[in-house]
N, CA, C and O atoms as a GROMACS GRO file, in nm:
protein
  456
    1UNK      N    1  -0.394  -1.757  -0.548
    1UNK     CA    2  -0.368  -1.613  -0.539
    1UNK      C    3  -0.222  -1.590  -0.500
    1UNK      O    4  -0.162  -1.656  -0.414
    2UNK      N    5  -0.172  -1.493  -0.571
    2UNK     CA    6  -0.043  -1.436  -0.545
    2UNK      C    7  -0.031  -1.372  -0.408
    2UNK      O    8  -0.126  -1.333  -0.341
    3UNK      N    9   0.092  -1.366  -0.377
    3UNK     CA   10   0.139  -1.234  -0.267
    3UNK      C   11   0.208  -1.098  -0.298
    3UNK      O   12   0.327  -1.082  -0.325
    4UNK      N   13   0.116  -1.008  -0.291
    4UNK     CA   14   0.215  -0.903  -0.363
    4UNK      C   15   0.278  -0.791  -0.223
    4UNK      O   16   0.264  -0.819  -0.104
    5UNK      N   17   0.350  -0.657  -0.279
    5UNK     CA   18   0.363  -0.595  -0.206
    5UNK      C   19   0.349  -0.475  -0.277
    5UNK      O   20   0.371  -0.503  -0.395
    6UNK      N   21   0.319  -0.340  -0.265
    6UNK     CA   22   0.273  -0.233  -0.374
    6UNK      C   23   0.332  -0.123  -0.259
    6UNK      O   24   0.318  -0.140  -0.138
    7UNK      N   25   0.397  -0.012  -0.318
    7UNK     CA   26   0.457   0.073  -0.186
    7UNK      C   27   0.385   0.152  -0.316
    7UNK      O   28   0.349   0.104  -0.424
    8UNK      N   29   0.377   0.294  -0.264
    8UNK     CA   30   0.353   0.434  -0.354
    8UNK      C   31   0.401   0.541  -0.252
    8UNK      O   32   0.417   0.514  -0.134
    9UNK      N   33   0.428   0.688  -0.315
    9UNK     CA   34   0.446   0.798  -0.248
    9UNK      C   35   0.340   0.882  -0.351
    9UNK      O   36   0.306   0.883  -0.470
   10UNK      N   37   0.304   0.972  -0.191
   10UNK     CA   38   0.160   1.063  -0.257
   10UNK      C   39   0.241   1.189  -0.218
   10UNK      O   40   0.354   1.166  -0.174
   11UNK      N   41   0.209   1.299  -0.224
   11UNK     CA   42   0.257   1.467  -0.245
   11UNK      C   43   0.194   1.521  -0.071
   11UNK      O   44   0.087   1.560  -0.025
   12UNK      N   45   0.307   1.497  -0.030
   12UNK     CA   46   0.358   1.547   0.114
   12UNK      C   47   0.255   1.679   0.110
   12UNK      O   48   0.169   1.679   0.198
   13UNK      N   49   0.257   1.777   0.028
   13UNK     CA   50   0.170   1.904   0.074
   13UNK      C   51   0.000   1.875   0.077
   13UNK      O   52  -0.083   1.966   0.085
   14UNK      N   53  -0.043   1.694   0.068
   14UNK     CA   54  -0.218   1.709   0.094
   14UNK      C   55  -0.178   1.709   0.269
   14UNK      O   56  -0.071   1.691   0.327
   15UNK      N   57  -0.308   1.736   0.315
   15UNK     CA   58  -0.339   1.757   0.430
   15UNK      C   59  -0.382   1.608   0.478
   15UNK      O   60  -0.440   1.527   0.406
   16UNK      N   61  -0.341   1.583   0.619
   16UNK     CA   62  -0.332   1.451   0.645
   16UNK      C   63  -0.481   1.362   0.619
   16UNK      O   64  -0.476   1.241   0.600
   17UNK      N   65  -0.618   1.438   0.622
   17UNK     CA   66  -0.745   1.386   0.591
   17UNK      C   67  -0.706   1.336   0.423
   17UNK      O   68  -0.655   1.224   0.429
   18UNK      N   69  -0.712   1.363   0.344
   18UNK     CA   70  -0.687   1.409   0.223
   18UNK      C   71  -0.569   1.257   0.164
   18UNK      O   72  -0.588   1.184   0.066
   19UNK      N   73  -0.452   1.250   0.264
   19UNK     CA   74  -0.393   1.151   0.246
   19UNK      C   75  -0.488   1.023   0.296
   19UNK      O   76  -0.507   0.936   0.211
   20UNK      N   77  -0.532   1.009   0.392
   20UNK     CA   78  -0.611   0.911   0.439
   20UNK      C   79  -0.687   0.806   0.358
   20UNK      O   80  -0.679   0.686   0.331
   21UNK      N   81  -0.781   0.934   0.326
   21UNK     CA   82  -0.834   0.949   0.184
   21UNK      C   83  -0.786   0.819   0.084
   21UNK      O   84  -0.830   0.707   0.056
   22UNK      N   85  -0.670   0.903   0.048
   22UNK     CA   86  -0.600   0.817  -0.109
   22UNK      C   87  -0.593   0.695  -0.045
   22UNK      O   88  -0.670   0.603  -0.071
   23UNK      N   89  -0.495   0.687   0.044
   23UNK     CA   90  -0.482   0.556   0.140
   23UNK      C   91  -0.584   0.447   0.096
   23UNK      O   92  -0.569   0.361   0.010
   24UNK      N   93  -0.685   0.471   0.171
   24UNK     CA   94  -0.806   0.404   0.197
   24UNK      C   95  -0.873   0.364   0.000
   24UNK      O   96  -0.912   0.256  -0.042
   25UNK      N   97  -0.864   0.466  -0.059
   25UNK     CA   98  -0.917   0.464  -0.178
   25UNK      C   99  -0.801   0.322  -0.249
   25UNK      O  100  -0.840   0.238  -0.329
   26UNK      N  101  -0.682   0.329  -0.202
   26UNK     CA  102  -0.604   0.208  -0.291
   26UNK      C  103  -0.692   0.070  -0.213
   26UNK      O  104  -0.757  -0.019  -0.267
   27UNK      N  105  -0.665   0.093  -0.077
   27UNK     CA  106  -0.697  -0.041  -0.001
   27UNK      C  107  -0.823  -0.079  -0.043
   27UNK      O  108  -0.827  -0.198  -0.015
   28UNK      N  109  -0.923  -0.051  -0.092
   28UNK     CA  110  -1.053  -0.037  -0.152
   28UNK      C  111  -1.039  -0.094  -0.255
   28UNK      O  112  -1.065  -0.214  -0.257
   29UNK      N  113  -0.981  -0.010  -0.412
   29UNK     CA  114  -0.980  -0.087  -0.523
   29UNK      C  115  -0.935  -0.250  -0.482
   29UNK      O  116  -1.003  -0.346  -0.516
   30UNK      N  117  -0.803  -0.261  -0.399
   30UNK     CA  118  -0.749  -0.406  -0.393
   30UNK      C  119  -0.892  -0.497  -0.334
   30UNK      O  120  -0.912  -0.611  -0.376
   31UNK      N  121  -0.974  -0.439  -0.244
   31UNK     CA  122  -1.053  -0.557  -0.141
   31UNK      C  123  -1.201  -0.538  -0.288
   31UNK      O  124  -1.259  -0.645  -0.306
   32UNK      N  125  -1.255  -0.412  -0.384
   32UNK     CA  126  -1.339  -0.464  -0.442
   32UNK      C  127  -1.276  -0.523  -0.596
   32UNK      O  128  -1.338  -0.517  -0.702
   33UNK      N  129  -1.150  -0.576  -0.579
   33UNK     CA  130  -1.128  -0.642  -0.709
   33UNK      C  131  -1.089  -0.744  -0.658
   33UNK      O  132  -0.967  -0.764  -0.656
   34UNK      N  133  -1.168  -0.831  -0.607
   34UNK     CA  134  -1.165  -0.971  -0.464
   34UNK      C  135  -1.000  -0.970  -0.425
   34UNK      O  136  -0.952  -1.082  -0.446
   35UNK      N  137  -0.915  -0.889  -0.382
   35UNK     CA  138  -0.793  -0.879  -0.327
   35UNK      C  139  -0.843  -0.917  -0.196
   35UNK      O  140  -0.953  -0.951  -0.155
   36UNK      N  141  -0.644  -0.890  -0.106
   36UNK     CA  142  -0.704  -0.949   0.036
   36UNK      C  143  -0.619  -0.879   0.099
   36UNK      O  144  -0.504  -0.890   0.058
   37UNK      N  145  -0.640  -0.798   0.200
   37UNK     CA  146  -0.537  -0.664   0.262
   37UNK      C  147  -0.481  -0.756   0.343
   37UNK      O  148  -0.561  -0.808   0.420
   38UNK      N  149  -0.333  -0.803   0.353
   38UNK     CA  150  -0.245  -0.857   0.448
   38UNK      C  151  -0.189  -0.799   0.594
   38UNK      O  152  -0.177  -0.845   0.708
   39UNK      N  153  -0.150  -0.626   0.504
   39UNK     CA  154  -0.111  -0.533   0.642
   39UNK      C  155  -0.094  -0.448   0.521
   39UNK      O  156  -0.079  -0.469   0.400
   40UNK      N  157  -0.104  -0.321   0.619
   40UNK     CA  158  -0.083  -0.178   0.610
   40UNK      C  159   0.028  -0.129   0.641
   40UNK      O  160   0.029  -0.144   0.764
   41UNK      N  161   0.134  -0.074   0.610
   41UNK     CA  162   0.206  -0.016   0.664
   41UNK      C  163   0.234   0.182   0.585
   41UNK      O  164   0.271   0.208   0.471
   42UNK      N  165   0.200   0.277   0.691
   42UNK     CA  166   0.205   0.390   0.704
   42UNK      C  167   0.365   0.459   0.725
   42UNK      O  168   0.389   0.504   0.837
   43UNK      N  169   0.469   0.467   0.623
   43UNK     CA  170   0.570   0.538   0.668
   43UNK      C  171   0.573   0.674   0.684
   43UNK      O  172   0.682   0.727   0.705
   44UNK      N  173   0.493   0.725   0.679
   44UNK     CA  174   0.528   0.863   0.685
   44UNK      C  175   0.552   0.966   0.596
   44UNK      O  176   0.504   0.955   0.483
   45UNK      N  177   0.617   1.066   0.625
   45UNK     CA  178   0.644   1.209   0.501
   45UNK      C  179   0.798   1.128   0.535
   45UNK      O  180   0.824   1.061   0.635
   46UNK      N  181   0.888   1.159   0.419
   46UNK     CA  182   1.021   1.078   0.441
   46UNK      C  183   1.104   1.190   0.294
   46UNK      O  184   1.059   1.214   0.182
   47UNK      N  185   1.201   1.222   0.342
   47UNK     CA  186   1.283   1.253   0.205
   47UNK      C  187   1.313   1.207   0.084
   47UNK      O  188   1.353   1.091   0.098
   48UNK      N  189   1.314   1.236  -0.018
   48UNK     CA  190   1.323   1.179  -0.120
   48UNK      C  191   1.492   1.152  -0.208
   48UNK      O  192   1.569   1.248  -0.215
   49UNK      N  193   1.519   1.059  -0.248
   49UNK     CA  194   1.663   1.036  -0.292
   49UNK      C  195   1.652   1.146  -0.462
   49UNK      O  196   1.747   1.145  -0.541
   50UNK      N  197   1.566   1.203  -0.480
   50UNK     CA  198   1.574   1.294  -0.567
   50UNK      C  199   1.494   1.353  -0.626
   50UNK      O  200   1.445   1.287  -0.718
   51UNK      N  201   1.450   1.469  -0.613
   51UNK     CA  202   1.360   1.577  -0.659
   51UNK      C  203   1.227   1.484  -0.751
   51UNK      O  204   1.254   1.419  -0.852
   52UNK      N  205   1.126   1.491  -0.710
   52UNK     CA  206   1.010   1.424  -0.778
   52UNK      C  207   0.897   1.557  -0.866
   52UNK      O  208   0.848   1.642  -0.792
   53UNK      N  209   0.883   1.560  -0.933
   53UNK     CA  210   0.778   1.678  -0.912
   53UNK      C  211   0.828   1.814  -0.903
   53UNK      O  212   0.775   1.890  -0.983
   54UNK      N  213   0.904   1.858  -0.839
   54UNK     CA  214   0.984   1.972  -0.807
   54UNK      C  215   0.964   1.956  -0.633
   54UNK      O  216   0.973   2.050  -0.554
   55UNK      N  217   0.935   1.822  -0.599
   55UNK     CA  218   0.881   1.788  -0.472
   55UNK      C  219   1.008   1.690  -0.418
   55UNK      O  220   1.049   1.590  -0.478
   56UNK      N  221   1.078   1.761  -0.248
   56UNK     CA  222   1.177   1.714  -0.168
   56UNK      C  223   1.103   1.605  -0.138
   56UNK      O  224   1.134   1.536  -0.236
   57UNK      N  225   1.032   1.541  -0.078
   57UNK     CA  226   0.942   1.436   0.024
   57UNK      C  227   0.826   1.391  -0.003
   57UNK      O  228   0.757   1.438  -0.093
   58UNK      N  229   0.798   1.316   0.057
   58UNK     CA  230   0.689   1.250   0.019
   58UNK      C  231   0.635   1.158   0.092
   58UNK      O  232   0.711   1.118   0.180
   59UNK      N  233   0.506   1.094   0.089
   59UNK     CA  234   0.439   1.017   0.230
   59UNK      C  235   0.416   0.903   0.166
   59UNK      O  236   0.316   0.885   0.097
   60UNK      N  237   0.528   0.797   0.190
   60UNK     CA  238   0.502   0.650   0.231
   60UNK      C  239   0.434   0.584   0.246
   60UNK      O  240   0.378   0.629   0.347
   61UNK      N  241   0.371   0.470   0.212
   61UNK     CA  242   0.298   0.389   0.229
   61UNK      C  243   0.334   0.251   0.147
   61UNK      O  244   0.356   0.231   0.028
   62UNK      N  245   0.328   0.162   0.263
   62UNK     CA  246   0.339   0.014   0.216
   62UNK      C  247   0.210  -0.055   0.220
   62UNK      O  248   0.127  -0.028   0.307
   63UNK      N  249   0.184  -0.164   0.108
   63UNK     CA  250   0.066  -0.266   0.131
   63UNK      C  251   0.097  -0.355   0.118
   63UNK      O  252   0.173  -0.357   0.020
   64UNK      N  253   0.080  -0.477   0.176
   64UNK     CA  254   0.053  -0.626   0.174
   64UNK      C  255  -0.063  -0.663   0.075
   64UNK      O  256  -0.118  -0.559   0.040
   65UNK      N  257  -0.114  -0.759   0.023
   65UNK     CA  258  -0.213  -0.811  -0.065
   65UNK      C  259  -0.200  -0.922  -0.106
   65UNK      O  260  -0.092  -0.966  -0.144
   66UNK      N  261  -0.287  -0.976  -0.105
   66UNK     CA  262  -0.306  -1.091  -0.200
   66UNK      C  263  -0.417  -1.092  -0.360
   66UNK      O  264  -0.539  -1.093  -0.350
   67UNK      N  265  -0.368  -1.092  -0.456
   67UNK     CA  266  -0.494  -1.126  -0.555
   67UNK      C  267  -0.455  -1.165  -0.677
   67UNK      O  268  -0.360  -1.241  -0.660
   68UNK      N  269  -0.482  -1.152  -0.811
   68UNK     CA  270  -0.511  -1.228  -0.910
   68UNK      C  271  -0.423  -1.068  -1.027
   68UNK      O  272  -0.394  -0.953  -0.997
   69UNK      N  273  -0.412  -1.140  -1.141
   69UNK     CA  274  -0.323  -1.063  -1.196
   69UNK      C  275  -0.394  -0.953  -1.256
   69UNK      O  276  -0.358  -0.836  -1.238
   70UNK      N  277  -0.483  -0.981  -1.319
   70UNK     CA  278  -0.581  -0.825  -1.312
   70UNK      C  279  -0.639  -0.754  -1.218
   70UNK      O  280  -0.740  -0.684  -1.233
   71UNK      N  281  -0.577  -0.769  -1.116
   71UNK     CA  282  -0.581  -0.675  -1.008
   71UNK      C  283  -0.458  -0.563  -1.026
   71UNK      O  284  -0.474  -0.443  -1.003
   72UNK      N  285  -0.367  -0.605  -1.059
   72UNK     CA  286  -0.242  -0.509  -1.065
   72UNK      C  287  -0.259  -0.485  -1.204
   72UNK      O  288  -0.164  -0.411  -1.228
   73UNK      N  289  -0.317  -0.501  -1.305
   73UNK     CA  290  -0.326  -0.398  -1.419
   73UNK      C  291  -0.450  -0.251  -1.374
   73UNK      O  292  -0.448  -0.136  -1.418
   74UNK      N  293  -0.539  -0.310  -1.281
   74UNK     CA  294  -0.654  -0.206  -1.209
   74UNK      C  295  -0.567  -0.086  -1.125
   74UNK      O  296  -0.583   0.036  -1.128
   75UNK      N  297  -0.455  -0.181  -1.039
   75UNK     CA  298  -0.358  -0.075  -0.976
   75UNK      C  299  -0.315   0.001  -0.971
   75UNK      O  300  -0.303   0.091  -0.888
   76UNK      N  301  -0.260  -0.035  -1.125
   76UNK     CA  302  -0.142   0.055  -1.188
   76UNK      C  303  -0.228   0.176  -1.255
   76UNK      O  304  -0.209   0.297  -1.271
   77UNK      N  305  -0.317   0.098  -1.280
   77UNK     CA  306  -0.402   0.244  -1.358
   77UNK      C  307  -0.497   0.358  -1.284
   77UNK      O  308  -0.574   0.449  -1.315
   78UNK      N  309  -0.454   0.308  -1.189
   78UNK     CA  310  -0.543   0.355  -1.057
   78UNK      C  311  -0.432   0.492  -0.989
   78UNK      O  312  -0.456   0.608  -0.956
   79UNK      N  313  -0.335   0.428  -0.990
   79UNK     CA  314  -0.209   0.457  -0.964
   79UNK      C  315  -0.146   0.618  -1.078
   79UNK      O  316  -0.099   0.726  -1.040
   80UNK      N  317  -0.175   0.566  -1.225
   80UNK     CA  318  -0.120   0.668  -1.323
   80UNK      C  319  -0.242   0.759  -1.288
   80UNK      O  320  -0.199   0.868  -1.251
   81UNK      N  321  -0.346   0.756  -1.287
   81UNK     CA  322  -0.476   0.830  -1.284
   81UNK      C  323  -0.436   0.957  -1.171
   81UNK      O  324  -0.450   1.079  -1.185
   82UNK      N  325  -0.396   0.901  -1.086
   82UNK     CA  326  -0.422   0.938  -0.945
   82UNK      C  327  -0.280   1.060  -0.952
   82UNK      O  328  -0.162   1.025  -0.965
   83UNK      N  329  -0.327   1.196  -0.940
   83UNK     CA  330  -0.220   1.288  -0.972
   83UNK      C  331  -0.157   1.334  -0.791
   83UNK      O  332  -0.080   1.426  -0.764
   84UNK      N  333  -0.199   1.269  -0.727
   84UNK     CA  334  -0.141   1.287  -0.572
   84UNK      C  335  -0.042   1.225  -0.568
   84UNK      O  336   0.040   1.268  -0.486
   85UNK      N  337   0.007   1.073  -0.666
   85UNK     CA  338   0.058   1.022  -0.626
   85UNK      C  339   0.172   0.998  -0.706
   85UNK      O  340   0.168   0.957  -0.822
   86UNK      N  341   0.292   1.030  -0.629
   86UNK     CA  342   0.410   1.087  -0.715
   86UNK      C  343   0.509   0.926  -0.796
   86UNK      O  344   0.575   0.939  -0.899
   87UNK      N  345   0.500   0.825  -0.742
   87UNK     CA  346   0.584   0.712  -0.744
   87UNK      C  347   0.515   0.564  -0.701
   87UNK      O  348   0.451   0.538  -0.600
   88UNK      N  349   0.548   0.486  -0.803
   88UNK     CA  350   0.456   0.324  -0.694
   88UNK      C  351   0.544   0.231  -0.760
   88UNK      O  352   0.621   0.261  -0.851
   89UNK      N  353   0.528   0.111  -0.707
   89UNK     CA  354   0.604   0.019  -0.727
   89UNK      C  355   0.521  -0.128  -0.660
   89UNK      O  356   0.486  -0.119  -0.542
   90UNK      N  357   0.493  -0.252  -0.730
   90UNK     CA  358   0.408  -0.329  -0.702
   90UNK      C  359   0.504  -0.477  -0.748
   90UNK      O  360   0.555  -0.494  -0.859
   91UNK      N  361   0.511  -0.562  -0.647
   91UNK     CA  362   0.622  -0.649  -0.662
   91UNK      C  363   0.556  -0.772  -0.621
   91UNK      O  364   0.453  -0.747  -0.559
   92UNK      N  365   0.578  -0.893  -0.635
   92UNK     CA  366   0.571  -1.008  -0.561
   92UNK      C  367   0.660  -1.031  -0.444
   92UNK      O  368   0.783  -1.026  -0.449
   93UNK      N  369   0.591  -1.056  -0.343
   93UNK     CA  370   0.644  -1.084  -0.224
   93UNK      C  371   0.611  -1.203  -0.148
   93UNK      O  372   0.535  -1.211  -0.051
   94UNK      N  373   0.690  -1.310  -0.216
   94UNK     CA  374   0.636  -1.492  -0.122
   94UNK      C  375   0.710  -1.471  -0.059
   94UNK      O  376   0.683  -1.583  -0.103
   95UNK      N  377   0.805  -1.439   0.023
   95UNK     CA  378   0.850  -1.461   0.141
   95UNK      C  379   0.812  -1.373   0.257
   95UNK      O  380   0.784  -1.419   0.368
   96UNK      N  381   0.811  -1.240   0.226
   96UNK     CA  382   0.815  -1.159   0.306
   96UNK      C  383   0.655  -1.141   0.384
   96UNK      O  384   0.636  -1.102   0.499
   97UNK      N  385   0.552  -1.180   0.282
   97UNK     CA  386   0.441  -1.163   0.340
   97UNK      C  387   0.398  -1.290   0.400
   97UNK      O  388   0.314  -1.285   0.489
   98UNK      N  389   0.442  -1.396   0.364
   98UNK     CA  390   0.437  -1.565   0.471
   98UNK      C  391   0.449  -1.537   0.583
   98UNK      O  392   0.368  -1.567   0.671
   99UNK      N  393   0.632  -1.427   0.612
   99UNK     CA  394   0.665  -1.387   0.732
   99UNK      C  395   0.545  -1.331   0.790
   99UNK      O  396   0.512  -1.387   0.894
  100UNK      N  397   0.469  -1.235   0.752
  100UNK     CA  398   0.375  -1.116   0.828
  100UNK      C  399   0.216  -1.186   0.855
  100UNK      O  400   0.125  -1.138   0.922
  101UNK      N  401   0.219  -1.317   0.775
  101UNK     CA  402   0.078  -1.392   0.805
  101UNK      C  403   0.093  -1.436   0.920
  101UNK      O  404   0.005  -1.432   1.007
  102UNK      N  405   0.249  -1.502   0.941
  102UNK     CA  406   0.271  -1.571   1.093
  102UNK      C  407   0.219  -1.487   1.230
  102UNK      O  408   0.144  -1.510   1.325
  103UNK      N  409   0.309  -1.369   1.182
  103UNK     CA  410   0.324  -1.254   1.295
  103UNK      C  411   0.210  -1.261   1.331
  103UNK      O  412   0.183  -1.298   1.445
  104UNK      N  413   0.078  -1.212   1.203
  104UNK     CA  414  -0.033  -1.209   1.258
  104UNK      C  415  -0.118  -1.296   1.303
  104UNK      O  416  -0.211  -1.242   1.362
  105UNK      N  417  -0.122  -1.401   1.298
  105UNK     CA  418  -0.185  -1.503   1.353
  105UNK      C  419  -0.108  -1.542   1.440
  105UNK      O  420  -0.137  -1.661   1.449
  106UNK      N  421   0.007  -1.512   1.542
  106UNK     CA  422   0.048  -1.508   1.613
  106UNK      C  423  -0.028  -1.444   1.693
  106UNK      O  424  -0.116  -1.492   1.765
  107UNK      N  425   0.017  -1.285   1.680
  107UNK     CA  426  -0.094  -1.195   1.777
  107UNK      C  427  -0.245  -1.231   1.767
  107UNK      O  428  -0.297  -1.163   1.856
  108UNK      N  429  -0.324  -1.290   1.717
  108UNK     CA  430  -0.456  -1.339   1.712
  108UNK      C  431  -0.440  -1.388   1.803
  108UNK      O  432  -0.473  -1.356   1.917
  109UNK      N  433  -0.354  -1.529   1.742
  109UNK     CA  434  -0.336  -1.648   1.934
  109UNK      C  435  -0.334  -1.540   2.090
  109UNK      O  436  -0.409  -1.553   2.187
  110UNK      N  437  -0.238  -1.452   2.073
  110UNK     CA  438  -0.198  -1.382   2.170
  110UNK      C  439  -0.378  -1.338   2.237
  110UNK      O  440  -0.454  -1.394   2.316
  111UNK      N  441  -0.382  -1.250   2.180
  111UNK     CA  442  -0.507  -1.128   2.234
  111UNK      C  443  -0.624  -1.264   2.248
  111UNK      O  444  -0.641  -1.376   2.199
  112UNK      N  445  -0.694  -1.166   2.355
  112UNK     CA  446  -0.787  -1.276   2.422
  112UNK      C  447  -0.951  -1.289   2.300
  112UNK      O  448  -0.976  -1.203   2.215
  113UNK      N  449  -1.020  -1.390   2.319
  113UNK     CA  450  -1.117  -1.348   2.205
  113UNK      C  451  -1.216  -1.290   2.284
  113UNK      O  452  -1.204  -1.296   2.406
  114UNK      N  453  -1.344  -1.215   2.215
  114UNK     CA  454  -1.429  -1.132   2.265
  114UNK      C  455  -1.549  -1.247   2.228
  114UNK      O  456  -1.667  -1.224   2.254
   0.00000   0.00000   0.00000
């Protein structure tokens, strides 16, 4: 399995349930098309380097993943479908997500087990 990284921007005017929502709905397709959620990362509503939509901003979101190459043809189409979501971009990332496996199994070691 690959390492990927997939960022998208969704339309700043849904209401934060609503974004959640989409959120959760990508992280979903990736885990039922046997993907593997690495990390989440939530940036925020953030300005845009140029008018999208007739839309200034837009809400951020980074993913970590691991999976197989017809997973990112499911993505992308998941992605064009999806009219919330203004921009995406889905890359290979072997280095950067090696870095974030450490981190996390770092903090595993750290925190006590239950």
């Amino acid at each position: 399995m690959r390492i990927y990284e997939t960022i998208f921007i969704l339309d700043p005017s849904l209401d934060d349930h609503t974004i959640q929502k989409e959120i959760k709905k990508v992280e979903d397709l990736i885990t039922n098309l046997k993907g593997r959620i690495i990390k989440t990362e939530k940036w925020g509503t953030r300005r845009l380097a140029y008018p999208i939509r007739k839309k200034l901003q837009g809400y951020y979101t980074l993913i970590y993943f691991e999976g197989e190459g017809n997973l990112l043809t499911e993505l992308e189409r998941a992605y064009k479908l999806n009219e919330s979501c203004l921009r995406y971009l889905t890359v290979v990332s072997e280095q950067k997500a090696e870095v974030i496996k450490k981190e996390e199994e770092q903090k595993a070691e750290v925190s006590p087990s239950k």
